[in-house]
C-alpha positions in Angstrom: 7.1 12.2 61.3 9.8 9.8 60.9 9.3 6.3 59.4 12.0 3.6 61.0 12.9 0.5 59.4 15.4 -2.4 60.3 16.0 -6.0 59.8 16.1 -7.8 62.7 18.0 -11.7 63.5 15.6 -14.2 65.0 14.4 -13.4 68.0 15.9 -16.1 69.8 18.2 -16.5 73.1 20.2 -13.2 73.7 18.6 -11.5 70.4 15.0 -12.1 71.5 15.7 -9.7 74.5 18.1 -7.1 73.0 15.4 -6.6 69.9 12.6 -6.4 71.9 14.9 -3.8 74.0 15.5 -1.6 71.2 11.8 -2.0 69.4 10.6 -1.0 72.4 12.5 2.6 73.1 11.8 3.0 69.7 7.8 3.1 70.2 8.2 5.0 73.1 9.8 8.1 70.7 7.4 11.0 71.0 6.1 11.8 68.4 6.0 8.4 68.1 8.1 6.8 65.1 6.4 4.3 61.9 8.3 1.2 62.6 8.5 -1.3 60.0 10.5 -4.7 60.3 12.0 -6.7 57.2 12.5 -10.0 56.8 11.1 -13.6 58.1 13.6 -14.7 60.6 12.1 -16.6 63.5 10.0 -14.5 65.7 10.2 -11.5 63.8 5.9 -11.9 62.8 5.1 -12.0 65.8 7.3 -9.6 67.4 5.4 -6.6 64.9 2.1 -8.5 65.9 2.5 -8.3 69.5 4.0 -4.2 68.8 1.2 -3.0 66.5 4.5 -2.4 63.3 4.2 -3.2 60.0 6.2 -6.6 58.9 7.8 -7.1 55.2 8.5 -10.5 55.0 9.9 -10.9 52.3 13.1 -9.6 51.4 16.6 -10.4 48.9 19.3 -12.5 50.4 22.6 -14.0 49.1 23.6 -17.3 49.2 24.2 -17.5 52.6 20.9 -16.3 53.6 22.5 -12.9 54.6 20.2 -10.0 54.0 21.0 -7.5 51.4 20.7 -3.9 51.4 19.8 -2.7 48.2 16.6 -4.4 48.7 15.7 -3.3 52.0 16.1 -0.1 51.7 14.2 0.0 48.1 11.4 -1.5 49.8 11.5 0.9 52.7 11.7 4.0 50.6 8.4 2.3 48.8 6.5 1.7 52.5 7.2 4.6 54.0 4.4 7.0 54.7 7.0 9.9 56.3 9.8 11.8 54.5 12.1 11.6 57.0 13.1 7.4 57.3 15.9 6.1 60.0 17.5 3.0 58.7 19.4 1.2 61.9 20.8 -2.2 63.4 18.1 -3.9 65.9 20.1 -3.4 68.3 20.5 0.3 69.2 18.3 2.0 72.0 16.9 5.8 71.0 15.8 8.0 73.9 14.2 11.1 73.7 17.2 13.4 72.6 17.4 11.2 69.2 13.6 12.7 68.6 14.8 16.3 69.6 18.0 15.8 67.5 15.8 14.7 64.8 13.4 17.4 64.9 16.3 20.0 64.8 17.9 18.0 61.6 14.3 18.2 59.6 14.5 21.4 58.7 17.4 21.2 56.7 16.8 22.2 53.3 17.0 18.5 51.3 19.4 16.4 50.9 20.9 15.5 54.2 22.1 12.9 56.4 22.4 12.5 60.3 24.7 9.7 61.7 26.4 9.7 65.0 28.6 7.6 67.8 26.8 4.8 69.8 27.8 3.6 73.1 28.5 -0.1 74.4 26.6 -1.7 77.4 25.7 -4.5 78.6 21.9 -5.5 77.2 20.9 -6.3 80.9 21.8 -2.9 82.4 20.9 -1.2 79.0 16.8 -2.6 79.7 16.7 -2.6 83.8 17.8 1.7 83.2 15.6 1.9 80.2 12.8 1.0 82.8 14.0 3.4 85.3 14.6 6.1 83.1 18.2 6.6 83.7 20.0 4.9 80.9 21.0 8.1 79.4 22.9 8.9 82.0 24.1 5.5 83.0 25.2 5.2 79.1 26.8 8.7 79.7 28.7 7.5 82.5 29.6 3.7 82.2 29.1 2.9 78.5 32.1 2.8 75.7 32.1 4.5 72.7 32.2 2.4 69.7 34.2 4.9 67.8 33.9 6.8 64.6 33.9 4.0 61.9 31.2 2.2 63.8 27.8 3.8 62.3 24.3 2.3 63.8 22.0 4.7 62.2 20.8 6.6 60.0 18.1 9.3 59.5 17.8 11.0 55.9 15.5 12.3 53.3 13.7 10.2 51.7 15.1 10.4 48.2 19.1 11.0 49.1 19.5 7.9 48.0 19.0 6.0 44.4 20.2 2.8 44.2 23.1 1.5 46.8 25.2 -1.7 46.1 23.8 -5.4 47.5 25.8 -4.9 50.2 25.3 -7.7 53.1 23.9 -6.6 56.3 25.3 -7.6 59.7 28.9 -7.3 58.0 31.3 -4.2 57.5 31.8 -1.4 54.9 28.5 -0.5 53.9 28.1 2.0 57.1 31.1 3.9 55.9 30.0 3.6 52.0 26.1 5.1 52.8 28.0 8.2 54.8 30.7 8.9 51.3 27.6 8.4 49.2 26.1 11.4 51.3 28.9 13.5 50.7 29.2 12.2 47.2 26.0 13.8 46.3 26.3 16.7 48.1 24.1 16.1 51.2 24.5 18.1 54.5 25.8 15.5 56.7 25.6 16.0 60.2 27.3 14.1 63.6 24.8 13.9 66.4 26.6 12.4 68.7 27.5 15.6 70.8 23.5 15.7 71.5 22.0 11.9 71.2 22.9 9.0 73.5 22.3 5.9 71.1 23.0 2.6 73.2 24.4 -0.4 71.2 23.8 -3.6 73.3 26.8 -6.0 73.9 26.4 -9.1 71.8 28.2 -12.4 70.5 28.4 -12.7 66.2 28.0 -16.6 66.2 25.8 -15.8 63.5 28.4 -15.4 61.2 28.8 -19.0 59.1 31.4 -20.7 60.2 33.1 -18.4 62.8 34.3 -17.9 66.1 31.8 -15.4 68.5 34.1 -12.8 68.0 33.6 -9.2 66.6 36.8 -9.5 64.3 35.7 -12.6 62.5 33.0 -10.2 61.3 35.3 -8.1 59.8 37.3 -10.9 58.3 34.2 -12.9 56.7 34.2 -13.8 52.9 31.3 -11.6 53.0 33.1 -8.2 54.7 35.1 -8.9 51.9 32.6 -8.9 49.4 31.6 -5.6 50.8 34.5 -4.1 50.3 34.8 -4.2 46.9 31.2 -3.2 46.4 32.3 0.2 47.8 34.7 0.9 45.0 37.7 0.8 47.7 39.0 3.3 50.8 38.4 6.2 48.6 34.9 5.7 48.9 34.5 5.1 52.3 33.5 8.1 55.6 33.4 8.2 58.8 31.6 10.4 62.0 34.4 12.4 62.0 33.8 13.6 57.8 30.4 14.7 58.7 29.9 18.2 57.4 28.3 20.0 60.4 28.2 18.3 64.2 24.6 19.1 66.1 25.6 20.8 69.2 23.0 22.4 72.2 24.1 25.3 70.7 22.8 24.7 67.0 24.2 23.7 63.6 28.2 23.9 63.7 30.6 23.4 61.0 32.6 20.7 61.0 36.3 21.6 61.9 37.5 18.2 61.8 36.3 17.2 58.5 39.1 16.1 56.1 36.8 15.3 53.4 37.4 17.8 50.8 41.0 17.8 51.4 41.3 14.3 51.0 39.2 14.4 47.5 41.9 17.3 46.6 44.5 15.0 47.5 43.6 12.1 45.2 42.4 15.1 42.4 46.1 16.3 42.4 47.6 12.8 43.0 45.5 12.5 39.8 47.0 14.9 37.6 50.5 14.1 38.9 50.0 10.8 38.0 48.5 11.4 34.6 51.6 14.1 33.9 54.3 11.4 34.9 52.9 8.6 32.4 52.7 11.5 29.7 56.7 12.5 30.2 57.3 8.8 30.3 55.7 7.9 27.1 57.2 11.1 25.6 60.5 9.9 26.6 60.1 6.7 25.1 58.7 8.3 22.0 61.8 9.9 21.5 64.3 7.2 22.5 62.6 4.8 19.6 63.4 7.9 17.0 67.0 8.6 18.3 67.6 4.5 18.0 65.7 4.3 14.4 68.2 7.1 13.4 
């Protein structure tokens, strides 16, 4: 069983639809999912009423009223009633090859991690072929990737992680952070997307304060900045592509294009070339201050 848990915006003009989209594929999972939904923005009550979910009202924010993550997922982890827990944005549409993708992923031996691509459509389309059953092929055909630094979930062990950062949600980084943290601990990671059609519904980001509709402003807030240096820096920071293994209809591959280990080598030797060259320096000043006393 798998316990899923998000933190929805107020359910209001394009949101109220796009949530209600996503909550909805979610309950129709088989075997069907724990949902639990954090926070007190508008609507959000009575969306979990009117779905039979559990709702946490009360969760951390910064000052800006942003939601932070350390929080959420502590409570999460705490609520849960499964092993297996899915952390993603309220956004995303599941169909049934996220359960079968999960299913194959839960037999891992602990700790791992899946993650995987999402596709863009519009949130119109994305319900009307949710109804007719099609939108896993209509995603298939029309939708567009959001790339390999864009992560919308997340399904792990329960206790993979400890403690993360107070990272804001709705802003950038702390996708990429959860994914090194993974690796960092030495957790099978594994990219779904070769079996599981997520669908990310197309949305404004007015709710950043004080910027433009745009995606980039996002990327560009005080607060993506914030989250930046909560990571620790690029070092610390994966992608799809540095997943260990990739689920394929095949089974459990390893991951050819991972550049993970190589690129921790890198910086291990960049390291030790770095430490070497201060070492001649300060020997070489050592003895340029005894040839000058003489």
């Amino acid at each position: 069983m798998l316990t899923i848990f998000t933190v929805p915006r107020e359910f209001a003009g394009d949101f109220a639809a796009i949530q209600r989209t996503a909550l909805e594929s979610w309950l129709a999972l088989r075997p069907a999912p724990e949902v639990i939904l954090l926070g007190d923005d508008g609507g959000t009550a009575e969306a979990a009423r009117e779905h039979g979910v559990e709702h946490v009202p009360r969760i951390a924010r910064n000052e800006l009223g942003t939601p932070l993550l350390d929080n959420v997922f502590e409570q999460a982890r705490w609520l849960a009633t499964n092993k297996l827990l899915c952390f993603l944005n309220a956004d995303i549409v599941l169909l049934e090859d996220f359960s079968a993708a999960v299913a194959r992923v839960a037999v891992l031996p602990e700790p791992f991690l899946m993650i995987g691509e999402c596709r863009n459509l519009d949130p119109a389309l994305a319900a009307a072929e949710l109804r007719s059953g099609r939108l896993a092929e209509v995603a298939r055909a029309r939708g567009r990737s959001r790339g390999a630094k864009a992560i919308d979930y997340f399904v792990f062990s329960r206790d993979l992680y400890g403690s993360v950062p107070p990272f804001v949600l709705g802003r950038t980084r702390y996708d990429n952070w959860l994914v090194w943290r993974a690796r960092d601990l030495g957790a099978t990671v594994v990219d779904a997307t070769p079996v599981v059609t997520a669908v990310h519904q197309d949305h404004h980001y007015a709710f950043v304060p004080g910027k433009p509709r745009e995606a980039a402003w996002v990327q560009d807030s005080d607060e993506a900045r914030r989250n930046h240096e909560l990571t620790g820096g690029s070092r610390q920071l994966c992608f799809v592509w540095d997943a260990t293994h990739r689920l394929t209809r095949r089974g459990l591959r390893r991951n050819p294009r991972s550049w993970f280990r190589v690129r921790n080598r890198v910086e291990e030797l960049r390291g030790k070339v770095l430490w070497r060259a201060r070492w001649l320096r300060d020997a070489a000043r050592a003895l340029q201050r005894r040839r000058d006393r003489s």
